[in-house]
N, C-alpha and C positions, 0 to 999 in steps of 0.2 A: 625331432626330439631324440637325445642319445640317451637310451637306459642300460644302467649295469644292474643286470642281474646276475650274482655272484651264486654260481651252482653248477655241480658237479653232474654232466649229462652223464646217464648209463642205458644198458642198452634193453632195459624193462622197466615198469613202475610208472605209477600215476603222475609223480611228480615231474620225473625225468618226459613223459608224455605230455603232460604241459606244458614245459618249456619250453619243446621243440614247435608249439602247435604255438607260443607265443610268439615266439621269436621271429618264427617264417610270416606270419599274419600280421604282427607291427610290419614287419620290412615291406611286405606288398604294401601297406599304408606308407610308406616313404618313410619310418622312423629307425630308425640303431637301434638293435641290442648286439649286446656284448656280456656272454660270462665271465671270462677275465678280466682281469681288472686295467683301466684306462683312468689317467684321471680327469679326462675330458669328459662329464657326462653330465644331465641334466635331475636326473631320478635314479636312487638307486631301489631297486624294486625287488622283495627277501619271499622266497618261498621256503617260506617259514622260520628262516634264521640264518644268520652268515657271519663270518670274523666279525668281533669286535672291532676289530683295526679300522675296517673298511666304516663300519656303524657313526665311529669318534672323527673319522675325515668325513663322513657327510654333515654332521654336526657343523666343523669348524670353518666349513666351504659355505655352511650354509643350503644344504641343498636337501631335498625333502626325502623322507623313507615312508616308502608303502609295503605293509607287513603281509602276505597271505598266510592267512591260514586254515590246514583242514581241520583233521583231526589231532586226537590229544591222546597223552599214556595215561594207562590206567591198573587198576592192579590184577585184573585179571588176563592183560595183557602180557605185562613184562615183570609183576611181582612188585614190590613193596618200594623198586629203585624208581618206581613211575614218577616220584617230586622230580627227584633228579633227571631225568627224562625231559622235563618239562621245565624245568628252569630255564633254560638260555631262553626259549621262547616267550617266556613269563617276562624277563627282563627287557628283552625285545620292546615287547607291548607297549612297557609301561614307560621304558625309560628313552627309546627311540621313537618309536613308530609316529606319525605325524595321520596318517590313515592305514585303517586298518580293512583287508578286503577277507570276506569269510565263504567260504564253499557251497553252505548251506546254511539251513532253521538251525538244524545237528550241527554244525559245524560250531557258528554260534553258540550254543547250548552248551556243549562240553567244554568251548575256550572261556566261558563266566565262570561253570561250573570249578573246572581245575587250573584255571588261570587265574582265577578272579575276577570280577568283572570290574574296569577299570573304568571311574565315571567321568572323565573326561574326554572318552574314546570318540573320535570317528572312525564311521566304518559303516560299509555296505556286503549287500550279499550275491556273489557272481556266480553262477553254477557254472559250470565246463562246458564247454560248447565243441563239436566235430564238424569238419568238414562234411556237408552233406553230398554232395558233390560225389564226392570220395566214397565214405559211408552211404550208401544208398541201396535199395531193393535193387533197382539198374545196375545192370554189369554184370562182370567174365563170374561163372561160377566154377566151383571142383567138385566133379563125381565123388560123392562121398557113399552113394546108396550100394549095397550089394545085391539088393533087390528092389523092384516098381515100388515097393508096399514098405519098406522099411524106414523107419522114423529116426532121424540124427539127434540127438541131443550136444549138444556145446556149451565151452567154457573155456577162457582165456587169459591168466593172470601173470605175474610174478608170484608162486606158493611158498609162501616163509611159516605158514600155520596150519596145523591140523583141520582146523574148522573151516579152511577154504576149499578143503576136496573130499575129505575122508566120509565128512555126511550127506554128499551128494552122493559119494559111492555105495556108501548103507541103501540110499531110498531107493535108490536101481534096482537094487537087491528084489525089494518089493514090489516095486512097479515090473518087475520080470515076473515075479508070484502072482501076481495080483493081477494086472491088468496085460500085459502084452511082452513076447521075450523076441520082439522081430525089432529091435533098435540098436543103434549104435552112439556111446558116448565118445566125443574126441573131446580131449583134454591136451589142451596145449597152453606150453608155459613150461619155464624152468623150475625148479624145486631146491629150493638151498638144505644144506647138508642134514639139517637136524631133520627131517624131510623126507629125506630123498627115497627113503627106504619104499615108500608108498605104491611107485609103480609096479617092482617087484612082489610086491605083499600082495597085490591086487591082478597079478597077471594068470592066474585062473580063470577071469572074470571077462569071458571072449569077446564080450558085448562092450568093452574096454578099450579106449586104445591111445596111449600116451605119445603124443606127435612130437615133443619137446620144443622149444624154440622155435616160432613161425614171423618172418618176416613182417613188421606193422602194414604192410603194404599185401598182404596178402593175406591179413584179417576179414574183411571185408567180401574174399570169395567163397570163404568159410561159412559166416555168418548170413550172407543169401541163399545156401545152401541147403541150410543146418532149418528144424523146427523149433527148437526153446533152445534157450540159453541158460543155465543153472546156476545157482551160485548163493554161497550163504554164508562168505565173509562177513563176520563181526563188526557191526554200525561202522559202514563205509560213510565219510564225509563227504563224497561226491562220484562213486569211481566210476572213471574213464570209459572200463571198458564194458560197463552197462549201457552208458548212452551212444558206442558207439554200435550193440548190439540193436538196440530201440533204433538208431537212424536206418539201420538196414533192414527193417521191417520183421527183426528176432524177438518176438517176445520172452518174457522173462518168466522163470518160476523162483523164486528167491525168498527172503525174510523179510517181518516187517521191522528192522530195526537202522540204526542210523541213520540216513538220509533217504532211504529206499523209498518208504511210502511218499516223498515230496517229488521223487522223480515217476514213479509207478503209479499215478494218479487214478483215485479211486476204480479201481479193478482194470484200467486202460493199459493196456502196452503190456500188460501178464499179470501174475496173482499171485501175492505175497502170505506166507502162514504168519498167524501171530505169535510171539513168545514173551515169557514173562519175567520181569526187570528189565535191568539194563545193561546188565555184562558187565560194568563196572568193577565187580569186587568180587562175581565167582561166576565159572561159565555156564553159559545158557545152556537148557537144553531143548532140543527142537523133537517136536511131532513127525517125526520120518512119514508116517501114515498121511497126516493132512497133506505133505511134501505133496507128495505120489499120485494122492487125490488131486491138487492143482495141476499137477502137472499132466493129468491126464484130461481135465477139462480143458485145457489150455489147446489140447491135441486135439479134440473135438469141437473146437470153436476156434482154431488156428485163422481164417483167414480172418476174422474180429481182432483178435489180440494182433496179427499184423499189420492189421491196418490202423489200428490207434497207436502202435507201437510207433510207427513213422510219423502221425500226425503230431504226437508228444514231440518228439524229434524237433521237427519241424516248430512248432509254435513255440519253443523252449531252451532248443539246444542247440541252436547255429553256433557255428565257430564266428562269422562277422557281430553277431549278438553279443556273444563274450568281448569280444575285443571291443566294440561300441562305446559299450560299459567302461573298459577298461581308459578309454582313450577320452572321456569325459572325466575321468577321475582325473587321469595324470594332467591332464590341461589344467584343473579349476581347482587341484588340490593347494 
């Protein structure tokens, strides 16, 4: 089967992470992908929207369009231009798409929500899946400790938003007051401009330590490493880089919003604080204190949250699982 998926690889981000984890995994299955455009192909398959031009020649070929998508804009994201935001996609939906594949429950939820929900939809819901293999407890680690006794904390993103780093560096704050100042945070990932300011602002803070840019291949020696994982990105639709922490037996301390509690399965794999609404319309704000507290039962009951951490993994989040999925749809759609 030839699929063109029409998408711009870059060299961080959830999206850009799937596609490369699609791509390589159809081709071991014996199929084509292709991000540039060919007009030899069978499916063209949109992580989350693509030229029109390309949408009006599947049409006229006749040839089927399957829409992914995660999340959606909203106003306390991006401010009042969220419709706008959200149009092509909305258009997508309703006026191409032939099947429709969704991230998550949330995924879901937010595209009826501020898409509308379009009652003649098909559509199913595929979570992201990792190479286990790859991701695993097994395998090469990196000294991260300075001492026998001292506790790593991790986190690994593309940071475009306050709310991805600034209130995990608050709860440290406390958890050094409060509970124990023998750890170390590695924060690794780039920080776009409006940003960037953050490692500088925080480089008092010795228990700190900003790696920038770390090869996807060399995630994995981090997070065998490392004791929790942190992170309280605003209602993630599926991200990447939680389950590929969970496959490496890292559990998580994180929020209970967007898609998290359907992957953090009742108290398994780490401990999520709860917060109130939905960020929709103005930002949440989070219990720094409950944070601190999960985060230290987590340390104190680490081989548990380990080992459900990789079971979730496993029963949930294979990379041949996703693609399975995948590969029944584009057949039978």
């Amino acid at each position: 089967m030839k699929i063109f998926l029409p998408f711009a690889i870059k060299d961080v981000g959830g999206p850009s992470s799937f596609a490369k984890k699609f791509k390589e995994g159809m081709e071991r299955r014996g199929h084509e992908v292709f991000f540039e455009h060919q007009s030899d192909y069978d499916v063209i398959f949109l992580i989350v929207q693509a030229p029109f031009k390309y949408l009006f020649e599947a049409k006229i070929k006749n040839k089927k369009i399957i829409q992914r998508l995660d999340g959606v804009y909203y106003w306390s994201a991006v401010g009042p231009k969220y419709f706008l935001y959200n149009l092509k996609a909305k258009i997508i939906q309703y006026f191409f798409a032939d099947f429709t594949v969704y991230q998550s429950e949330y995924s879901k939820y937010t595209a009826e929500k501020f898409l509308k929900k379009n009652a003649g939809e098909k559509s199913t819901i595929i979570f992201n899946g990792v190479d286990l293999n790859i991701f695993s407890p097994k395998g090469e680690k990196n000294n991260l400790r300075d001492n026998h006794d001292q506790k790593i904390f991790f986190t690994v993103s593309a940071f475009r938003r306050e709310e991805q780093i600034i209130p995990l560096l608050e709860a440290l704050k406390i958890y050094y007051d409060k509970y124990n100042n023998n750890f170390k945070f590695i924060v690794a990932g780039t920080f776009t401009p409006n940003i960037e300011y953050i490692p500088k602002k925080y480089s008092y803070f010795k228990n700190i330590k900003f790696i920038g840019k770390i090869d996807n291949k060399e995630i994995p020696k981090y997070e065998r490493s490392a004791d929790v994982f942190l992170f309280t990105q605003i209602n993630p639709p599926c991200p990447n880089n939680i389950i590929e922490a969970l496959a490496c037996g890292l559990p998580i301390c994180g929020v209970a919003d967007g898609a998290m509690p359907e992957i953090i399965k009742n108290k398994k794999g780490g401990l999520l604080i709860t917060t109130s609404g939905n960020a929709f319309w103005k930002q949440r704000v989070l219990n720094l204190k409950d944070f601190t507290n999960n985060l230290n039962k987590i340390i104190l009951d680490k081989e548990y949250y380990s080992t459900t951490a990789r079971n979730i993994a496993e029963k949930h989040f294979s990379i041949d699982y996703m693609l399975d999925k995948y590969i029944n749809i584009l057949r039978n759609i």
